[in-house]
Each structure stands twice: as C-alpha cells, then as structure tokens.
N, C-alpha and C positions, 0 to 999 in steps of 0.2 A: 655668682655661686658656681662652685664646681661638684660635679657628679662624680664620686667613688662608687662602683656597681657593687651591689652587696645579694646576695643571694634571698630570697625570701623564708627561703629553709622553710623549717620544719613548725606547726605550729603550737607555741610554749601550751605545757602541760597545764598549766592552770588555766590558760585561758580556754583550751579544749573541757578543763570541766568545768568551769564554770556556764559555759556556753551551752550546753547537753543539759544542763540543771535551767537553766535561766530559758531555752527552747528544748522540749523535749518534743517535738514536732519538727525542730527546724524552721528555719526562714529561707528568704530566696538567696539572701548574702551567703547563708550557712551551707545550701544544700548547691549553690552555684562554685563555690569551692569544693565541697567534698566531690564532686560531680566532674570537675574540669579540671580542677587544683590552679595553679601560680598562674593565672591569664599570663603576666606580662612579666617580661626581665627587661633590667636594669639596663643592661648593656642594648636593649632595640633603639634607646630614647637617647644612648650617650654620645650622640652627636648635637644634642642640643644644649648642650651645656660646656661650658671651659675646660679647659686642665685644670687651672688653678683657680685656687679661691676658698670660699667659707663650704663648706660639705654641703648638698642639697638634701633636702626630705627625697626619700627614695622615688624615682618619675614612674617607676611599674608599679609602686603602689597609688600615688598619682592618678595615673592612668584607671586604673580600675575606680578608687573612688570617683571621677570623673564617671563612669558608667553607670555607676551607684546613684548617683545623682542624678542623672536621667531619667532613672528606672523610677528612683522617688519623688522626682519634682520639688527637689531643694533648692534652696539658694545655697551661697557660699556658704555665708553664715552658717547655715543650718547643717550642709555638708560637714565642715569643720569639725563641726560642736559633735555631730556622729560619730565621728570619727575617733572621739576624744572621749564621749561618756557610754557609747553602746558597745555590746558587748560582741552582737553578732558582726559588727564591721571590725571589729577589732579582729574575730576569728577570721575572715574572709582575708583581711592583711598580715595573718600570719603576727600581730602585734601583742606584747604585753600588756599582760592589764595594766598595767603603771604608766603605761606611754603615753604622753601630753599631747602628741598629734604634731598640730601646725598651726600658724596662722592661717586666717580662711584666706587673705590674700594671696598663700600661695598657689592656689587654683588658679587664678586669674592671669598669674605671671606666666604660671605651664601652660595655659590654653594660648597664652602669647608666643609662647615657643612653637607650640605644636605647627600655629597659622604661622608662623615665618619659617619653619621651616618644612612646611605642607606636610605636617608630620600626622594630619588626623587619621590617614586611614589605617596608620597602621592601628591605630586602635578596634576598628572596626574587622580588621584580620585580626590581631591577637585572639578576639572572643571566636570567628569563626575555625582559627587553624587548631584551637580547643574541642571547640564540637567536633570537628574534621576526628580527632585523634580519639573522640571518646563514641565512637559512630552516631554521631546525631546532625552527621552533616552530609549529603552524597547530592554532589554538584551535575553529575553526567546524565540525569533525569530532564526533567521536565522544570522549564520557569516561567517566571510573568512578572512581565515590566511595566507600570502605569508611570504618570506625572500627574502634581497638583503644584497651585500656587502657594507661595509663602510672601505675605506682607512684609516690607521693611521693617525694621525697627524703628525708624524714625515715623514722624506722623505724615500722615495723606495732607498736602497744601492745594488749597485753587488756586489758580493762576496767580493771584494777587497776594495772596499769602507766599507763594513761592520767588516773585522776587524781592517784595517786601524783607523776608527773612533774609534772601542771599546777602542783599542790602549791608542789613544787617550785619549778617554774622560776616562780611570783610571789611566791614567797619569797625567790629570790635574785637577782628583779628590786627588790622593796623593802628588801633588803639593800644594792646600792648606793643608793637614791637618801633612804632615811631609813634607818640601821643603829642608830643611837642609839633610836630611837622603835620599832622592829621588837625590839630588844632589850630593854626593859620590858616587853613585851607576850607576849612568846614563849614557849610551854612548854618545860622543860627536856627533854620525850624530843621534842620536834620536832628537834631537832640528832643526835640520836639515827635518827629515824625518814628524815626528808628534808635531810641533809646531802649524801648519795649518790644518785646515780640506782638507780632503781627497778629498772633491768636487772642490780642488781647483786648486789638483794637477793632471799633465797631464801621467796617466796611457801610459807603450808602450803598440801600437799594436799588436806586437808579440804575438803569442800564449805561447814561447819556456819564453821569458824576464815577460809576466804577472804570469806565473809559478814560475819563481824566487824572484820576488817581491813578491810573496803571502808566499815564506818559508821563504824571511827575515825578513815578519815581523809576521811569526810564531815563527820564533825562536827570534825575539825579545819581543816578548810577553812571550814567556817559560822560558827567563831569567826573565822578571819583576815579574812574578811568582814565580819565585824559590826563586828572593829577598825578597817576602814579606813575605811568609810562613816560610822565614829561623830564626834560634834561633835569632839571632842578631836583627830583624827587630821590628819596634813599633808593640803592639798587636794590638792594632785600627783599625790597617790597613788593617787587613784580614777581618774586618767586615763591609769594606766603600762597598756601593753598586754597584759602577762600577769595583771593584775589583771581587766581584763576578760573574758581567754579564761579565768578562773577562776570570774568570775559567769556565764557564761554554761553551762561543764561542769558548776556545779554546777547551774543551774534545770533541765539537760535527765537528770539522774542522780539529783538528792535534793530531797526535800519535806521539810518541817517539820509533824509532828503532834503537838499541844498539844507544841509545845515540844522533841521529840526527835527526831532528824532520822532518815528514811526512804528506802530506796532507790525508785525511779520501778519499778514495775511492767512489763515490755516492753512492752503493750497501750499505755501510758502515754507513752511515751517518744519524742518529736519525729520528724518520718519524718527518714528518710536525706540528704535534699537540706539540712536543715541542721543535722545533727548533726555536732559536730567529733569528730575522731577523734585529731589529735595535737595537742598546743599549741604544737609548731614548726610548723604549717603549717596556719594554720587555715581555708585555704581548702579542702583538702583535704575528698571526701570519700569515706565508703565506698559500696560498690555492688557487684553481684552480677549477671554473664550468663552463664547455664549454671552451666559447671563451674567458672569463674574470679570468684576475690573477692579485691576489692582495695581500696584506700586509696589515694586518689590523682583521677588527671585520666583524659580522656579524649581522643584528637584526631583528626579527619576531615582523612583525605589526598584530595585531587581530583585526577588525572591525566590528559591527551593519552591513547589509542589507536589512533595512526595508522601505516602499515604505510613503510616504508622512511624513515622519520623517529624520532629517541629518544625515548621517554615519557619528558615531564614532569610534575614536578608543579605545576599553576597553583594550588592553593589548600593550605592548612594552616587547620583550624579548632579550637582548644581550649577544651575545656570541662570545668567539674565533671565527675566520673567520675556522678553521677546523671541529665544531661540525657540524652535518650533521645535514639534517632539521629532519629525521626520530625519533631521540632522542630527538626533542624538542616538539613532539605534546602532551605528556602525560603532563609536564612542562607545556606549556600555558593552559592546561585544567585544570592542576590543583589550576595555580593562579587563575584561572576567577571563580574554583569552590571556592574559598577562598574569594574574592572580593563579590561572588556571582553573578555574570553575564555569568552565561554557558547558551550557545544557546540554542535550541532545536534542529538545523544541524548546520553543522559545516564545509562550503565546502575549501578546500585544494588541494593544484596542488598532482601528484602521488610523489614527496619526503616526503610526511608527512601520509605515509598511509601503512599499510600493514594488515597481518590475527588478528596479536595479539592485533592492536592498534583499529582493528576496533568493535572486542571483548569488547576489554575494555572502550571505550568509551563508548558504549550500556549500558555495566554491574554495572562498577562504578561512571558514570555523568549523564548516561541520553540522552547521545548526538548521534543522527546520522552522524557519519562521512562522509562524501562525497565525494571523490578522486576517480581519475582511481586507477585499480589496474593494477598490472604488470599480462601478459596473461602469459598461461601455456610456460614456455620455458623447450625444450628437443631436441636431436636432431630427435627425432620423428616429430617434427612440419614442418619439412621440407619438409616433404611429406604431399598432403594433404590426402591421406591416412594413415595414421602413427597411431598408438594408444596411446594416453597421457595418462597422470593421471582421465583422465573425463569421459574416456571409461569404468574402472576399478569399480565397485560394491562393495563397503565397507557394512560389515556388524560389524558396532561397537560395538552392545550387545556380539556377540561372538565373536568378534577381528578376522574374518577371512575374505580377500577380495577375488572375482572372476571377472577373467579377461575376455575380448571379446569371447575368445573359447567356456569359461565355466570352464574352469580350476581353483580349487580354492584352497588357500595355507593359513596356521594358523601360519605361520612364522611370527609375529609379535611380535616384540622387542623395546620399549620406548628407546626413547635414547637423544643425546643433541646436537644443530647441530653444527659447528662451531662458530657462535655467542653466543651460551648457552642458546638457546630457544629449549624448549621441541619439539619434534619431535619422528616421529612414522616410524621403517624402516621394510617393507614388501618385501619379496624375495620367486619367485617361482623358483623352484628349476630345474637346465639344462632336466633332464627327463620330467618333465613335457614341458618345453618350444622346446628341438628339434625335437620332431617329427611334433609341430602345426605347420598345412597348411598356416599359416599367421604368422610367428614367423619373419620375415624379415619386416613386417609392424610393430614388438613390439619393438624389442631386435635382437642387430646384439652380445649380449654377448654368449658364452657357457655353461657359468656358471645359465644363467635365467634371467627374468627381475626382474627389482628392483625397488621401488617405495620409498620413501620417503613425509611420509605423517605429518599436523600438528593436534594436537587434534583437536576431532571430532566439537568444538564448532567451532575455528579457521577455518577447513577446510569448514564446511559449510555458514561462512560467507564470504568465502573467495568466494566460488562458485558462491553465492547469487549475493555476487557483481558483480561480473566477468559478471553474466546477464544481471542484470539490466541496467549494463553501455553500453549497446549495444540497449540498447532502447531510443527512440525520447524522452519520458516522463524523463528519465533520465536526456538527453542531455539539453532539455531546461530548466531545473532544474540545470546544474552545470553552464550554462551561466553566471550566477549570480558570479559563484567566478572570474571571467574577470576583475571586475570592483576595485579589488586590486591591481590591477598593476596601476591605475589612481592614486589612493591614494601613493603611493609610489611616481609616477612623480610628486604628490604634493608635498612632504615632501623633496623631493630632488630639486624640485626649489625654491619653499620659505625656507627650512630652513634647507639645504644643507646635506641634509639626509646621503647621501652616502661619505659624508668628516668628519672624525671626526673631532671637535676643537679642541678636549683637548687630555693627554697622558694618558693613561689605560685604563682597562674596566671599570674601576667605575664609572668615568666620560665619559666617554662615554657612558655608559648609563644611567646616569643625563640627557648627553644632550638629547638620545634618549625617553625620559620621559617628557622633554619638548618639545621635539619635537611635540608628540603625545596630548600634550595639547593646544599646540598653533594650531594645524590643527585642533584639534575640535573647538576652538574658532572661526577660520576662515569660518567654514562651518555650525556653529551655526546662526554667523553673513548674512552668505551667505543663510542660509532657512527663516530668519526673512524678510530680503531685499526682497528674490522671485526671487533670482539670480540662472538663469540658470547652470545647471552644464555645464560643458566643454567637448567639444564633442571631440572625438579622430581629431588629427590633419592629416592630409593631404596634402605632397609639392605641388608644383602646377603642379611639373613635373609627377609625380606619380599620379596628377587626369589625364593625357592626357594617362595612359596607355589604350589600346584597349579592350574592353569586349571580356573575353573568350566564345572563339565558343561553341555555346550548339550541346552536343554529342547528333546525333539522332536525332535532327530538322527535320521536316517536308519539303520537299523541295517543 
C-alpha cells in the first residue's frame, strides 16, 4: 500500500452534531480532541509506506486509534468495530458518519510498520508535543523514573519443557521446508515423543526418570544436529531460525563426553543475560529481583511531577529483563536530552544512582539527581567505633591522605576497579599502622589499611549526598518519587503493563510506547474532568489493624 498524506481537517458538521446530541457531557475521545486537536499527521508516518500502490487508510488516524485502544483495552476486532459504529471515535478522527472504517487487520499491519521501522515513539511524542502546545506539559520541573518486570508473551517452560519444545518446534519448522529429507532421517518414537507440545505431556516424578528424559532428548536433538549440518543435508536448513535457537539451547544445556551427550552442570551454564529461556521468544530473558522471577522484559517509565498540571509520561525505556536499572539512567537522560525534556531533578529509587552518575548528571544535562545512595560499607561499620573512609583527610592537590592518628601516606596509585570505573587505591604502610593505639578500630590487616577511593569530583558528590539524605529537607523532597509506583499500578491495570502481547523486544516496546500514550491521554482527560486522583488503596481488614504504641508517652 502507498500513503497519500491528506490533511485531517476540519471535523464534518453532522458528525459534530450528532456527537454533542449523542454526549452531552463529552467523552475522553470527544474532550481529548477538542482539547489537543489533530494528535498526528499523515506526513510523520510517511516513511513507512511506498510511493506507489493501492492508497492506505490514513497512518495519523491509525496512530491515534492505536492509543484509543490502549486507553480502552480492546482488541482489534473490537478497535475496528469502534471505529466504524461509534460516534465519539468518529468525532476524535475528524470522520463521517457514513465511513466504513477498515479492516481490523489493518492495525496489526501498522504496528508492523511502526516495529520495523522503530517508529513507536513517535506516537508517544505526538500526544506529548500536544500537551507541550496546549500547557499541560512543562518538562524543566521535577521527574521520576522507576522500572518493573514484564513477562513474555510466550509461556514460562521448565527446563524440560523448554527443550522439549525447541525440539520441537525445529522439527516442525524442517517439516515444512524439507518433509521428504526430515522423513528419511527421523526416528520412529520422535513422532511419538515430539509430535505434541511438551505442555501436554505428563513428565515422571522422579528426580532419577526426569534426568533420563532430559538426555534423551539431548541426544535426540544432537542427532537432528548432526543431520542438518552434515554434507548430505539441504543448505536451507541450517539457516531456518528454530534450527538455530536449537544450536544454540543445546551449547548452553549439553556437552558431548567421548561421544555421549551430558547435561552442563549449573556452575557451567552461560549467565542469565544470554540464556534463552523459550524458543518463541528468544529475546526473552529470565531474571530475579527480590521475591519476583520472571521470563521476559523489563521497562523504565519517566514522568512530569508538577503540581496543578497531569503527570506525564515523557519517556518509555525497554529492556532484557537482565539489564540492571543502574545502566539505564545515563540512557533515559540521554533520550529526554534528545526529545528535550530533561528535568531540572531527577528523583530515582537507589538502583539508578551511584558517584559516577551523580557527576554526570550535574556535568553533562543539568540534572540534580535524587536517590539514596548506598552508605559506607566495610567491616569497620560494624563497630560503631570503627574508622571508614569518612574519618580519613584527603588531600587531593598533593595526592596524599591522613588518617585519624595523624599518620599520613603518599601511596596513591590510579587504578580501575572491577567494573572498569577509575578508582584511586591508598595503602599505609604495616609500620606505620602497628604500633597505633587504635589500629584494631581501623585495620585488623598486618600489611596496613587500605582505602580505595573514587576521583575527587565523584568522592565529593558522593559525600555531599550521603548528607544530605539524612536530612528532613531531603526526605520531604524525595516523597515525591512514591508517586511512580501509582503510575505503574495504572499502566498495569488499564493496559496490562506488566504482560507483554506480543513476541520480542521491538514490539514490546511498541506496546510499551503505547502504553505511555494512552495513560497520558487518560489523565489529560482526567485533569480536564477535575477527577480526583486515586488514593492509595486500603483492605478493610488492614484498616482494623491497631495503632502502634507511641514510645515515651506521657503516662
């Protein structure tokens, strides 16, 4: 199909009165157009379509119904059908009453365009450079960034479920594309064993019998292997892609010893960040925070919290469910620097915060970063007489520090720590530390204490912080980043945040793109109306708990 841009114009007179008669209160469709007007043109999207061909359904109006369906938790179908018999989406698309709409397929085509050509976020700018223009959007304030998990789409498999299925499904990926050559080669109980999905079949108990089921169908994967890479075999076939998610589950699950295939040892076995977990979604992976284990993605919401204006959300960031949130603060600083909507603070739980990032935020955006940070740990803190890093006097024009005694040592050596962040390593020397009368409060070493320090910008912001977060002025200043986890419980009951639809991260982060557009539409709607926000909920059993005793009451 090709894309002629056509203007959304003006919205036909009968459908304005029809719509006025049919809501005289309005809807969120009705009052997010009179409110913002035309979200999106034609000409943002028309790179994703041909020159030539049959005319497409308009991609701006596309685009919005996409956010519409967000907002209301439709399917296609049911998108479509709105599209086609309601009134107020008609008004919202500037469409005639008389207009047929589309097939509901063509949503599915567009969400395919968008992910190839990474085109989601502009949807999610569209709605905000709306606000931006009708004042209900000022980015130079105050924000707050959290992360939650999102499960795959595909299902959670045990181990044996998982190669079971891979099995599988590249068996009955070279069942269409060689059946004749797959059928020479094929053992008689593999029709038996992998005809059926694995969910279907009744695993034994035993620990001794699931052990042996998981090397037979090691080693019948090692043969399907050996048949496809062997000279005789179609070349095709090595480059179908359940073929490959099948070399690659077995290199991280089984070894070959002198010849008889082995299961990988745990110690053994590839970390997390690229271990597959399903073979429909091999992006997918698993990961563990706290008390939550999941299979799947990860995604960083950024929002506005500004006081008689809606929170939005200006950024949507998705990842592997393995990236830690610490690598993602420089990333969403840098898209909102890109977008241009960096805050002036920036509040964040303590995963998104350390010396270097707090630096850098100051140095290269502008931004106050806001987070706890992590206190001095040593086994000195154990006492509370102990002597840490905070006791110890840096003098960084001459690189030489002095400790509590008075003892002071020019051993200072640049160096790079484990992670590969510059670091600074200070050592005084046993003479000097075993004769001090306090040497059992510093250093229980013989060798002398040792300190490990970060550049001096890093160590002094790091201090800075470490103070100020001990302060009331602080404390009622980071209250503010609480109110992300609300936004989250929104996005995960209206528009299933924490599930993903679709299979990979692309689309999945499509959806998390519309996601973040359709909640601003909700709470755009929701500050026009005068709609209270939603107060933290309460069971009823949990209001009847007893008020804690006050220590030190007056009796």
């Amino acid at each position: 199909m090709s894309m002629q841009p056509r203007e959304s114009g003006e919205i036909p007179a009968e459908t304005v009165r029809v719509a006025r008669a049919a809501f005289p209160k309005g809807s969120l469709a009705i009052r997010v157009r009179d409110e913002l007007g035309p979200l999106f043109r034609d000409e943002e999207f028309a790179d994703l379509f041909p020159a030539r061909g049959k005319p497409a359904w308009s991609p701006g109006r596309l685009a919005l119904v996409l956010v519409l369906q967000f907002v209301e938790g439709l399917t296609d179908r049911q998108a479509a059908e709105a599209v086609r018999a309601r009134i107020d989406f008609k008004y919202a698309l500037a469409l005639e009453l008389g207009d047929p709409g589309f097939d509901f397929s063509v949503l599915s085509e567009f969400r395919d365009r968008l992910v190839e050509a990474e085109a989601g976020r502009r949807v999610l700018d569209g709605v905000l450079a709306a606000a931006g223009e009708s004042g209900l959007l000022k980015t130079a304030g105050r924000a707050r960034t959290d992360s939650t998990h999102v499960q795959s789409a595909a299902c959670q498999l045990c181990w044996l479920e998982q190669v079971a299925e891979t099995l599988r499904a590249a068996l009955n990926e070279i069942a269409q594309a060689a059946p004749g050559w797959l059928l020479t080669m094929a053992e008689p109980d593999w029709f038996k064993h992998y005809a059926t999905r694995a969910e279907d079949s009744r695993f034994p108990r035993s620990r001794t019998k699931r052990d042996e089921m998981g090397l037979r169908i090691g080693r019948d994967g090692t043969r399907l292997l050996e048949a496809v890479f062997s000279p005789g075999a179609p070349g095709e076939l090595r480059t179908l892609e359940q073929v490959e998610t099948l070399r690659q589950v077995w290199v991280q699950h089984f070894q070959q010893v002198e010849g008889e295939v082995r299961r990988w040892g745990p110690e053994d076995r590839p970390p997390g960040a690229t271990r597959l977990v399903t073979p429909y979604d091999t992006e997918a992976r698993g990961s563990v925070k706290r008390d939550t284990m999941w299979d799947g993605y990860k995604v960083h919401l950024t929002e506005t919290c500004e006081p008689d204006i809606p929170n939005l959300i200006t950024n949507m960031a998705t990842t592997v469910a393995t990236v830690p949130d610490i690598s993602m603060t420089d990333t969403v600083h840098a898209q909102l620097a890109q977008d241009g909507r960096l805050p002036g603070e920036h509040s964040v739980d303590a995963g998104y915060v350390d010396a270097h990032l707090l630096v850098q935020a100051r140095r290269e955006y502008g931004i106050t970063l806001t987070g706890p940070v992590a206190g001095v740990v040593s086994h000195q803190t154990t006492a509370n007489s102990g002597f840490t890093g905070d006791d110890f006097t840096i003098d960084w024009d001459h690189e030489q520090v002095t400790c509590p005694s008075g003892q002071t040592t020019t051993r200072w050596n640049p160096d790079r720590s484990p992670e590969g962040t510059p670091v600074i390593r200070v050592r005084f020397n046993g003479g000097q530390c075993r004769p001090c009368p306090v040497r059992e409060q510093c250093t229980t070493s013989s060798a002398g204490r040792r300190l490990t320090l970060r550049p001096r910008e890093e160590h002094q912001a790091l201090r800075q912080a470490r103070a100020e977060q001990d302060t009331d002025t602080w404390k009622d200043r980071y209250k503010t980043r609480a109110g992300v986890e609300g936004t989250i419980s929104q996005g995960v009951q209206r528009c299933g945040l924490r599930r993903s639809r679709y299979r990979g991260l692309a689309k999945t982060s499509l959806q998390h793109q519309l996601t973040g557009a359709a909640t601003n539409l909700a709470r755009i709607d929701a500050h026009l109306t005068d709609t209270p926000r939603a107060r933290t909920r309460t069971s009823y059993f949990a209001a009847l708990r007893p008020a804690e005793p006050m220590l030190g009451r007056a009796k």
